[in-house]
C-alpha positions as CSV (number, residue, x, y, z in Angstrom):
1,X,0.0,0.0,0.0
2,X,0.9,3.8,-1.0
3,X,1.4,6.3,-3.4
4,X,3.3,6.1,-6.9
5,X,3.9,8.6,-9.4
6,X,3.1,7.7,-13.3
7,X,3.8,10.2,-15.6
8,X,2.5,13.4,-14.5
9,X,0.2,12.3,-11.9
10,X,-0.1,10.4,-8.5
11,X,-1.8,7.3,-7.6
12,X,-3.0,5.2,-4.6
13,X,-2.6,1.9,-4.3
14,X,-4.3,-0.3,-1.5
15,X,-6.2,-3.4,-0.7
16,X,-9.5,-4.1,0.6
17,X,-10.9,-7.2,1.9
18,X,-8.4,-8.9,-0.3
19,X,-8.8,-6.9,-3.7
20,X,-6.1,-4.5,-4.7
21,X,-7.4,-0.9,-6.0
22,X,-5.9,1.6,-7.1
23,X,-6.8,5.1,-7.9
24,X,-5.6,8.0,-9.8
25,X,-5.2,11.1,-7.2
26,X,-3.7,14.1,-9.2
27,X,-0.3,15.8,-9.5
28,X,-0.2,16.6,-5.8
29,X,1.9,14.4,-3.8
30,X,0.7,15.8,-0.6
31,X,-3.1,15.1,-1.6
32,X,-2.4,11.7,-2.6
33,X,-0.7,11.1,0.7
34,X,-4.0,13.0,2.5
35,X,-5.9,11.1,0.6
36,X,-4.1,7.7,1.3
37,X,-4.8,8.1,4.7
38,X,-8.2,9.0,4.7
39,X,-8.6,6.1,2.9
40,X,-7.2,3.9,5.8
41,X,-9.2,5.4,8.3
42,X,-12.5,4.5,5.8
43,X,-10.9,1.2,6.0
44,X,-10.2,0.4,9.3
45,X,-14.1,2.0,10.4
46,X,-15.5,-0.4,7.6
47,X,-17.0,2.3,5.6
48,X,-14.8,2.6,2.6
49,X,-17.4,3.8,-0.1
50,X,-20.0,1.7,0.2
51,X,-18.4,-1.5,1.3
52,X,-20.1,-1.4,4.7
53,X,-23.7,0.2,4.2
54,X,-26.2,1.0,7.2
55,X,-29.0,1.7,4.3
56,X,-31.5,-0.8,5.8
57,X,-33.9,-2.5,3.3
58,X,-36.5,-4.7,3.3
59,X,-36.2,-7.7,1.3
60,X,-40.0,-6.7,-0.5
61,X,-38.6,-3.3,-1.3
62,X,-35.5,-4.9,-2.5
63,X,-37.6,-7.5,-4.7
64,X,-39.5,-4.9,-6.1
65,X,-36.4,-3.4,-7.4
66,X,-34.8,-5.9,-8.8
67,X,-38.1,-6.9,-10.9
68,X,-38.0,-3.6,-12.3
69,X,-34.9,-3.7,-13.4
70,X,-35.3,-7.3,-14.5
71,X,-38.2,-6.2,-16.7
72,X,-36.1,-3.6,-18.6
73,X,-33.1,-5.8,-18.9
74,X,-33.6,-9.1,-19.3
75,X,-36.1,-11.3,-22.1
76,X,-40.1,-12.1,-21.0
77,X,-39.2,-15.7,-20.0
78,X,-36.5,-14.1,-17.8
79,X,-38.5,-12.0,-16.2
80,X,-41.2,-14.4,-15.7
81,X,-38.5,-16.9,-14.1
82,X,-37.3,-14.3,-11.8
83,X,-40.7,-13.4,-11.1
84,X,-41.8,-16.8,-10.0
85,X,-38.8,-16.7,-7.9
86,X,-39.0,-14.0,-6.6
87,X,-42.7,-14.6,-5.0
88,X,-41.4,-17.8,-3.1
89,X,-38.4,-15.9,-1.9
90,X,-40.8,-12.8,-0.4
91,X,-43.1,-15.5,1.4
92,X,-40.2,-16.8,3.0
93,X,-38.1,-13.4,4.1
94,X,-41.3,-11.4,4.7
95,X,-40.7,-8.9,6.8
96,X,-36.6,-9.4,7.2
97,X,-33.9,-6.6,6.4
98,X,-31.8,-7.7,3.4
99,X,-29.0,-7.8,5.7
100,X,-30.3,-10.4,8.2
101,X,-30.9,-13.1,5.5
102,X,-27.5,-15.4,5.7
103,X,-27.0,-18.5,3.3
104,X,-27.5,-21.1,5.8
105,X,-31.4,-20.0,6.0
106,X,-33.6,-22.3,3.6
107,X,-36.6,-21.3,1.9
């Protein structure tokens, strides 16, 4: 982890939960060294842009969602796969947070 220079710019380069990143910072090497850290600190609280969300949704609101998007993206028989699906799944995790569903729960 830390800060390299490539041609006239500075980078970061560190890993989180396993996976390197690496970001383009600027020409400042005193910004990409502020902004190094701040990125360890976002690490080390869990909250590194996104990774760690405390957005609380229901598993019907997340449903909902996804078959909207499933409508516009994907064919008719798709849609009415996911659909099906979809029904069984909210019957089962009615009423749960999409965080508190875990694998080892069975529908």
């Amino acid at each position: 982890m830390g800060i390299y220079k490539k041609g006239q710019n500075w980078y970061i380069d560190y890993y989180v939960k396993g996976r390197r990143k690496r970001k383009k910072v600027g020409p400042s090497k005193k910004l990409a060294e502020q902004v190094l850290k701040d990125v360890h600190v976002k690490i080390a609280k869990e909250e590194y842009l996104g990774v760690y969300s405390e957005r609380k949704i229901s598993f019907e609101e997340f449903a909902s969602e996804y078959l909207e998007f499933a409508k516009a993206n994907k064919a008719d028989s798709s849609y009415k796969r996911d659909s099906l699906s979809i029904s069984i799944s909210t019957e089962a995790f009615e009423g749960r947070y999409f965080f508190e569903i875990t694998p080892q729960q069975r529908l």
